[in-house]
Structure formats: C-alpha cells, structure tokens
C-alpha atoms as a printed R data frame, in Angstrom:
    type eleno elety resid chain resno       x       y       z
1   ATOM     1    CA   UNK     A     1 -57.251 -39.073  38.690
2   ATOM     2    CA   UNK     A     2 -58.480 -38.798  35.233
3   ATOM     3    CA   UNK     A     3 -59.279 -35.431  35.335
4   ATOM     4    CA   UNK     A     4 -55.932 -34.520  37.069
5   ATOM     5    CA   UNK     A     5 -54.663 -36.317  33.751
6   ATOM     6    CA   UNK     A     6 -56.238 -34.390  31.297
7   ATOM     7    CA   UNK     A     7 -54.447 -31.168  32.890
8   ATOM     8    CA   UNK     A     8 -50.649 -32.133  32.873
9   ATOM     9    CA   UNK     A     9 -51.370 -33.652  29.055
10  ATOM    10    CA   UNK     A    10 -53.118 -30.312  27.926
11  ATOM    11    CA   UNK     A    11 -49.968 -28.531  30.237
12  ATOM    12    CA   UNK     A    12 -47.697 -30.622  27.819
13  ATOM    13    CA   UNK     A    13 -49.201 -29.585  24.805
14  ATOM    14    CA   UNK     A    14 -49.119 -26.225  25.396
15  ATOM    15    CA   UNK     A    15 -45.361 -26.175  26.285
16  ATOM    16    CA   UNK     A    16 -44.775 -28.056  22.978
17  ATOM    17    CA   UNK     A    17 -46.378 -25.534  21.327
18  ATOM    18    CA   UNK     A    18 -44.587 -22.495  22.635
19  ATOM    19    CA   UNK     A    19 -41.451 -24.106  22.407
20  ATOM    20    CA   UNK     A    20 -41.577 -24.191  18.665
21  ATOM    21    CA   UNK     A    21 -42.996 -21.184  18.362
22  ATOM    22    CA   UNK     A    22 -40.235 -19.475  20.172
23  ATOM    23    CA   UNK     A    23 -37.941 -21.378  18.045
24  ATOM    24    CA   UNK     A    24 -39.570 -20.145  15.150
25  ATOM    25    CA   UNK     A    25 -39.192 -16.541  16.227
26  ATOM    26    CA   UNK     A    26 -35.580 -17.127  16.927
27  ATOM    27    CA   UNK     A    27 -35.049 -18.525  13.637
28  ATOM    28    CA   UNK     A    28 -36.879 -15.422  12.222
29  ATOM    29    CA   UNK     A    29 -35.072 -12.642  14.212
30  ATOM    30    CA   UNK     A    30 -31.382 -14.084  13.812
31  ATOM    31    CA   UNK     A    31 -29.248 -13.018  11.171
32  ATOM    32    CA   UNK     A    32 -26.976 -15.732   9.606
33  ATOM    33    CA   UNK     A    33 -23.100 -14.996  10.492
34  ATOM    34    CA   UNK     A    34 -22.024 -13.710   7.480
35  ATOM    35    CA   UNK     A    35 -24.413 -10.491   8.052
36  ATOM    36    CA   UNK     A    36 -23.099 -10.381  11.550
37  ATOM    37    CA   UNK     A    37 -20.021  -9.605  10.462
38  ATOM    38    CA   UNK     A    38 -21.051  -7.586   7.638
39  ATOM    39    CA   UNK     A    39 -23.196  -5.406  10.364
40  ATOM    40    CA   UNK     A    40 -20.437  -5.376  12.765
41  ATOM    41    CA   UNK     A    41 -17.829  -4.410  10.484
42  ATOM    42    CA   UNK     A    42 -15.708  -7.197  10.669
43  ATOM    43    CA   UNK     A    43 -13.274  -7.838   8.338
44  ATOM    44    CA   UNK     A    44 -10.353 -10.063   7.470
45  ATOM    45    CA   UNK     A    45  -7.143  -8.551   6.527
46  ATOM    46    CA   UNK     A    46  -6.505  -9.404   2.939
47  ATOM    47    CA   UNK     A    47  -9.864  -7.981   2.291
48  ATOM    48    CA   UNK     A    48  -8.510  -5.061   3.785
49  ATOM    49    CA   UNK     A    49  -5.641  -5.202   1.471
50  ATOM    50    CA   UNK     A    50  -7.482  -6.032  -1.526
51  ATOM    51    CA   UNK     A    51  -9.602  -2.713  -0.659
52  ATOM    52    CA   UNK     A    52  -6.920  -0.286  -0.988
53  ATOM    53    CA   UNK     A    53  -6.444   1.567  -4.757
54  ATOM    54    CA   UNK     A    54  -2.436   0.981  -4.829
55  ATOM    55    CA   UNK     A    55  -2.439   3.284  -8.172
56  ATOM    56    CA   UNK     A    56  -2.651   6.304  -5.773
57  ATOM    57    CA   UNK     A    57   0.358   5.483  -4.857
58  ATOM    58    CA   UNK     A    58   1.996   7.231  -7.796
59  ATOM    59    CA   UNK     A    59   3.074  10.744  -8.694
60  ATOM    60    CA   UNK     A    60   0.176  12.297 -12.026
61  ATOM    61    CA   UNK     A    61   1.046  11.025 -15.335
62  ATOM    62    CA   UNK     A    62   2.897  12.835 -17.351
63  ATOM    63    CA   UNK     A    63   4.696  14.654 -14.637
64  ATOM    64    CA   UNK     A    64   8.109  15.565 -13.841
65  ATOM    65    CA   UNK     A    65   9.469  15.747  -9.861
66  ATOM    66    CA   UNK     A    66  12.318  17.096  -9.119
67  ATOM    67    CA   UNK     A    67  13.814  16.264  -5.972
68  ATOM    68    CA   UNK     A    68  16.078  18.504  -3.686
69  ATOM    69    CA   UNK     A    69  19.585  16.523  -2.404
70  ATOM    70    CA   UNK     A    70  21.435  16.302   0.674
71  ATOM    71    CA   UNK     A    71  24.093  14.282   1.914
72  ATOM    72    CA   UNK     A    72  25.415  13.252  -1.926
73  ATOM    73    CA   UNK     A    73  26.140  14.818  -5.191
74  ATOM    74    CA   UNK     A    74  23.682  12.106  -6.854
75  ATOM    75    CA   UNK     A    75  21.276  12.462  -4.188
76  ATOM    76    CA   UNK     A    76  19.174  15.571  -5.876
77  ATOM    77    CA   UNK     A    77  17.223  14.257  -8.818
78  ATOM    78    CA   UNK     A    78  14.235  14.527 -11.862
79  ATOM    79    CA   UNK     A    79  11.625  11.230 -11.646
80  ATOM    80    CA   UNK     A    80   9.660  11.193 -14.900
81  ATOM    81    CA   UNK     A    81   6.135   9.572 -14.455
82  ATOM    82    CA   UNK     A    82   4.169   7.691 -17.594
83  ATOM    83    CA   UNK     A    83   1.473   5.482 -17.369
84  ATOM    84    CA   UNK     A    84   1.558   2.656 -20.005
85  ATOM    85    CA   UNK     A    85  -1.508   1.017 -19.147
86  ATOM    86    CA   UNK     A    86  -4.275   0.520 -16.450
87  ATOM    87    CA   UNK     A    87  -1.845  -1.971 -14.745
88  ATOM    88    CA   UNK     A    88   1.934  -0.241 -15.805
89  ATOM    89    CA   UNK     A    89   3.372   2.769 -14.211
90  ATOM    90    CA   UNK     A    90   6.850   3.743 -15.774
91  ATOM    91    CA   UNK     A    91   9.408   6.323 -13.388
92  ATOM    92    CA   UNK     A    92  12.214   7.441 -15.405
93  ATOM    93    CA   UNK     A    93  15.158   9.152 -12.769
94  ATOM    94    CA   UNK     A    94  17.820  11.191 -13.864
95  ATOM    95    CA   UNK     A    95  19.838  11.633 -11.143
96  ATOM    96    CA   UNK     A    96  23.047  12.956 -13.248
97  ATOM    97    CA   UNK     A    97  24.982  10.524 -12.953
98  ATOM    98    CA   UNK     A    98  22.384   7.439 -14.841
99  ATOM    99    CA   UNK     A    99  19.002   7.583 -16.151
100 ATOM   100    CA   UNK     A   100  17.124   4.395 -14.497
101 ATOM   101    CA   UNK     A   101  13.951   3.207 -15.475
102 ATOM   102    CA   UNK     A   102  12.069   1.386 -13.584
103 ATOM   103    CA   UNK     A   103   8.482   0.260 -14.341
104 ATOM   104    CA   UNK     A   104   5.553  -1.157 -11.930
105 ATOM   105    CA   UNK     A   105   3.142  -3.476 -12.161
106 ATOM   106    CA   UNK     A   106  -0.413  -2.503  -9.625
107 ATOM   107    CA   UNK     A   107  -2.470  -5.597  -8.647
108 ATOM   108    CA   UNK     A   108  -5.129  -5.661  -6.451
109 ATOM   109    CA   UNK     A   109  -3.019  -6.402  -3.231
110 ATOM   110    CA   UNK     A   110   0.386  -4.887  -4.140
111 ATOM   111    CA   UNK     A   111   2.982  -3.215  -5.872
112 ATOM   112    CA   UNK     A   112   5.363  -5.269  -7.996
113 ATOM   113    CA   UNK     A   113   8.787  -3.669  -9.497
114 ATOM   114    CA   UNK     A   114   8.998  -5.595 -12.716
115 ATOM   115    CA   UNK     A   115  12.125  -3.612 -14.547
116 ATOM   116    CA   UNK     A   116  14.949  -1.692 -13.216
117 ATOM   117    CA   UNK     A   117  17.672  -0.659 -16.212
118 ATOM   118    CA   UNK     A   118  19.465   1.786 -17.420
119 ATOM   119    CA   UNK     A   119  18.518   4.239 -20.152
120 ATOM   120    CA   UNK     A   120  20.775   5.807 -22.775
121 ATOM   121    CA   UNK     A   121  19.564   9.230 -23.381
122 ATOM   122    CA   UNK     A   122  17.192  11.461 -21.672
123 ATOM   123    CA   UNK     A   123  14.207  10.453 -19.873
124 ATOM   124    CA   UNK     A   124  12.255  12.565 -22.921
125 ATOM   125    CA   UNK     A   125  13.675   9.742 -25.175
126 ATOM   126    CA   UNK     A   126  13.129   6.813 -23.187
127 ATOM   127    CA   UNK     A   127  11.767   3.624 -24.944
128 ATOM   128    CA   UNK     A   128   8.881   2.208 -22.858
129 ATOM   129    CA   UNK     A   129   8.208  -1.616 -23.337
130 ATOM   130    CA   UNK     A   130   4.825  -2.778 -24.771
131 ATOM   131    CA   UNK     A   131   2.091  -4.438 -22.438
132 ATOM   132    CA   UNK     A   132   2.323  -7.592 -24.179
133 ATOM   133    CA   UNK     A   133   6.209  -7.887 -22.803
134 ATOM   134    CA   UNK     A   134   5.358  -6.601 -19.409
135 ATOM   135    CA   UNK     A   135   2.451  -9.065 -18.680
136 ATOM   136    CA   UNK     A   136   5.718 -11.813 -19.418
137 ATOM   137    CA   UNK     A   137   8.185 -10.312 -16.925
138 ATOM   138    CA   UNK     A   138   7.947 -12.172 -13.408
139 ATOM   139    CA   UNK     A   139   8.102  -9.775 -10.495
140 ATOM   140    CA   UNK     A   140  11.464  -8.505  -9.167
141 ATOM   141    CA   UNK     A   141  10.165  -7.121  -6.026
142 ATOM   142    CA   UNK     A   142   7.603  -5.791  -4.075
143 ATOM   143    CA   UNK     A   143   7.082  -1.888  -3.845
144 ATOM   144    CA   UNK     A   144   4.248  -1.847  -1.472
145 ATOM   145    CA   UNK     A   145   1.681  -3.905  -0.069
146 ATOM   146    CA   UNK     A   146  -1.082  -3.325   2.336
147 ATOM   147    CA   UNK     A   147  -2.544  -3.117   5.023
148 ATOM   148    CA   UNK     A   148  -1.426   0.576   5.474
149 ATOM   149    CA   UNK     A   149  -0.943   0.434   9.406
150 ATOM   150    CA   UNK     A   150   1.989  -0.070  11.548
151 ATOM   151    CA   UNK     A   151   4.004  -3.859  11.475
152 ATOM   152    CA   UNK     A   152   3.448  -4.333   7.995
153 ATOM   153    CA   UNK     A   153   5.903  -5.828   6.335
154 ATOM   154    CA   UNK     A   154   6.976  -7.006   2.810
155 ATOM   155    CA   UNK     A   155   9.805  -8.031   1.236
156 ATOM   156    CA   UNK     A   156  13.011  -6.069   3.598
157 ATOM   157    CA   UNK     A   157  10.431  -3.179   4.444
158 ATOM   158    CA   UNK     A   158   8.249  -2.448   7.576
159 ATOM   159    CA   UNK     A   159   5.770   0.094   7.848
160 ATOM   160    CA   UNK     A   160   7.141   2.004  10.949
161 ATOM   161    CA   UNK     A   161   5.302   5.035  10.999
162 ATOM   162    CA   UNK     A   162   1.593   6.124   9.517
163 ATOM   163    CA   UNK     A   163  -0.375   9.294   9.697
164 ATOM   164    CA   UNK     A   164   2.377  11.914  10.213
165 ATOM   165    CA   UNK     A   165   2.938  15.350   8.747
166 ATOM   166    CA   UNK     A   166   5.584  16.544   6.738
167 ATOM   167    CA   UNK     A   167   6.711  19.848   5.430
168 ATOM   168    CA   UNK     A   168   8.406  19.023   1.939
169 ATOM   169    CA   UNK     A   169  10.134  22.723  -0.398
170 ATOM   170    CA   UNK     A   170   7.167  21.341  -2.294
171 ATOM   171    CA   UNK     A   171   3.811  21.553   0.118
172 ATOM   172    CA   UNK     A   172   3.069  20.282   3.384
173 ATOM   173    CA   UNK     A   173   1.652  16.317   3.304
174 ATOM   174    CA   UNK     A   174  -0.948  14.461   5.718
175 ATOM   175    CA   UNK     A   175  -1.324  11.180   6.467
176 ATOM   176    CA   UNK     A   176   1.978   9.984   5.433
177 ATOM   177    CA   UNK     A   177   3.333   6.700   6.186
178 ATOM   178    CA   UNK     A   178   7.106   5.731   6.601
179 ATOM   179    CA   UNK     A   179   8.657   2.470   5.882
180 ATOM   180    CA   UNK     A   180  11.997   1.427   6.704
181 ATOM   181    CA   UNK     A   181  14.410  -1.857   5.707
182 ATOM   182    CA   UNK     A   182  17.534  -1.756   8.123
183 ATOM   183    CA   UNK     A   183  21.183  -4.187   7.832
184 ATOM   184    CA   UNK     A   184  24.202  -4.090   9.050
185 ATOM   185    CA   UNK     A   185  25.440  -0.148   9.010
186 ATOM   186    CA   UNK     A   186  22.847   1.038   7.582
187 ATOM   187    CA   UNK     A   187  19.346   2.011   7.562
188 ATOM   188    CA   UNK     A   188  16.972   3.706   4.582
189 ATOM   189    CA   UNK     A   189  13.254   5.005   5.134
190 ATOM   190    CA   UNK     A   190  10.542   5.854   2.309
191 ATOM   191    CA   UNK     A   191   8.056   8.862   3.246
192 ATOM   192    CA   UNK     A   192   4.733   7.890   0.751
193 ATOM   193    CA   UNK     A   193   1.344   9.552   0.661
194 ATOM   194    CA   UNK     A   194  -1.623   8.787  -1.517
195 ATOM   195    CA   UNK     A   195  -1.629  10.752  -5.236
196 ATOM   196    CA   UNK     A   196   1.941  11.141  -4.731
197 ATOM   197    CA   UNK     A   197   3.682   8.108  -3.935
198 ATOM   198    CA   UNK     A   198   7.090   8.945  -2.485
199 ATOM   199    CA   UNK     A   199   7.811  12.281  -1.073
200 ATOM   200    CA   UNK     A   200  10.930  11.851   0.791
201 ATOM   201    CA   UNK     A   201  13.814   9.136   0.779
202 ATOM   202    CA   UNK     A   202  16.481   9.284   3.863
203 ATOM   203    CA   UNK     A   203  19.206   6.761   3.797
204 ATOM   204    CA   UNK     A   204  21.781   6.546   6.875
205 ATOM   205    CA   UNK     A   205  25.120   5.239   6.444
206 ATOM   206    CA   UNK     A   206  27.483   4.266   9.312
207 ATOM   207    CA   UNK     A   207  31.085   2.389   9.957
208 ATOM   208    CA   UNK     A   208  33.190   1.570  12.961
209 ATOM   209    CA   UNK     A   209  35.641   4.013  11.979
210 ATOM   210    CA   UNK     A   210  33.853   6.597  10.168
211 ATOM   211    CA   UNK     A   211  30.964   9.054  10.947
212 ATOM   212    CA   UNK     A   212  27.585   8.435  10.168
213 ATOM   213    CA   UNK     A   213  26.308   9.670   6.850
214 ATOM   214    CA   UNK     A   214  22.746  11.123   5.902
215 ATOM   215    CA   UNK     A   215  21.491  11.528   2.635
216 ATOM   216    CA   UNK     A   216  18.393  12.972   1.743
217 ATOM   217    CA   UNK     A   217  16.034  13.408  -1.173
218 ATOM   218    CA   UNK     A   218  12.800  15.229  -0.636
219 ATOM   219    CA   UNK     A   219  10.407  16.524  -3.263
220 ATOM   220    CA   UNK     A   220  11.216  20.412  -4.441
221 ATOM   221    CA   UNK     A   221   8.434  20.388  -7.528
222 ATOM   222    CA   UNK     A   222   5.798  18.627 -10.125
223 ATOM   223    CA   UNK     A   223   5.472  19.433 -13.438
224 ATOM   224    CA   UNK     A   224   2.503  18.935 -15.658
225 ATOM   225    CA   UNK     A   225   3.107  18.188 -19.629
C-alpha cells in the first residue's frame, strides 16, 4: 500500500510539473491581441480614414483647368488652383458669368469647404485670406471624407461608384470614384481621382412637365505657371 502510494504522489508531481510548463510555453508562443491584429491586418475604419493623404485630392498648384461645357452656357469653365498653406487649398472658377472662390481646409480625416464668395476681378487678381483668418473660420461643409469604397457617405453625398475608367478631352483616368447627392428632381455626381481631384461634374435636372436636362463639365486642360 505504501509503495502503491509513493507512485500516484510522484504521478501527481509530474503532472504538476508539465502542466506549468506547458503553460509557460503557451505564454511564450502567444502573441498579445494587439499584434494579432497587427499580423492579420486588421483594421478599424477611421484608421483607415485617417490613412488616406486627402491633399491628393487636388488639381497641382499653381495650375489652371479649363473645363469643357455641356448642357449650359455657364457650364464650361477655368478653376484656378493655389495652395496657401500645408492645410489651405484655394480654387478660383471663372465660369463667365462669376468668379467664385472657394477655399479648403485638409485634415487628417476629411475635406472641409471653409469659404465660398464671390470675387471681383479675375482669378489672376484674387485676394487670398491669411492663415491666421482661415484657422478662425468654422467649417461650411464637407468636400470629402474617407473611406474611399462604396456606401460612404458624408454630408448629402454617397460614394456610388469606385475604380472606374474614364476618357476625359484631357487624358484617360483610373481608379476614379463617383459620388452622388440626389433630391427631389434632381440628381448631381462628382467624378474625383487622386492628384487631380475632380475630373468631371454631371448634374441632371428633371420636372413633371418638362424634359430632363443634363449638364456636363469635364476637364479639357491643365496649365502650369
């Protein structure tokens, strides 16, 4: 009896033992959650958002588009690009009826439109605010805001459409992406690709007792000065 004793204590021990040593190794071998998910790729979507460079999204500095019109006699128009900071991007449009200006502010999650007015003068003349007043002026709207992929949406826009092709008077674009804001009788999409921001702007127009009306504006050239 004593001896059969000795045995199932010594049997004990030894299952102690490799219990704790297995937990040891498991300890050892797994990696804590955070690189799990850093292994496996995972990630959350504002990082996703906060990853993408949303100053791509504009046309070169000190460029000039010109845009080809169809549809309206304002719909063909210039779009003067500045940069007035790291943060700023101004457009000037001239579409001959106005001159607009509108200026952006880039974040690291999204576009904000923080001044829409109208210029006297040319877009060569225009008056661009100072930083020091932009950093004061609250945001009137959102441009654009990420993740680029379909169901996106932001203030009255959805993204609707990503990685298409289209043939411009200018060049032929990848990977564009379309987004759309639609009401009552009407509907308007923006074509945007990276380095160039909008390429394309369709708005469609309907009434009960009219016809539908399209109006275009797609980019015809970019000039460098």
């Amino acid at each position: 009896m004593i001896k059969l004793l000795l045995i199932l204590s010594s049997l004990l021990v030894l299952n102690a033992c490799s219990d704790k040593e297995q937990k040891d190794l498991d300890e050892e071998t797994t990696p804590p959650l955070e690189e799990i998910d850093e292994q496996e790729g995972n990630e959350f979507p504002e990082e996703a958002a906060a990853e993408i460079d949303f100053r791509r999204y504009f046309k070169p500095a000190n460029s000039t588009a010109s845009f080809k019109g169809e549809g309206n006699e304002f719909a063909s128009y210039t779009e003067k690009t500045n940069w007035l900071g790291e943060n700023y991007v101004a457009t000037v449009i001239n579409n001959g009826g106005a001159v607009i200006m509108k200026v952006y502010r880039v974040i690291d999650t999204q576009i904000e439109l923080v001044m829409d007015e109208l210029v006297e003068g040319m877009p060569e003349d225009a008056n661009y605010p100072d930083i020091a007043t932009l950093d004061e002026l609250p945001a009137l709207e959102i441009y654009l805001a990420g993740p680029i992929e379909v169901g996106t949406t932001f203030e009255n826009w959805t993204i609707i459409e990503t990685g298409i092709t289209l043939s411009t008077p200018y060049q032929t674009f990848n990977n564009v992406f379309v987004i759309e804001e639609t009401g009552e009788g009407f509907s308007n999409k923006k074509y945007i690709v990276e380095d160039y921001g909008i390429i394309k702007t369709e708005s469609v127009m309907s009434a009960e007792l009219s016809e539908e009306v399209t109006v275009t504006s797609t980019l015809e050239n970019i000039a460098l000065h």
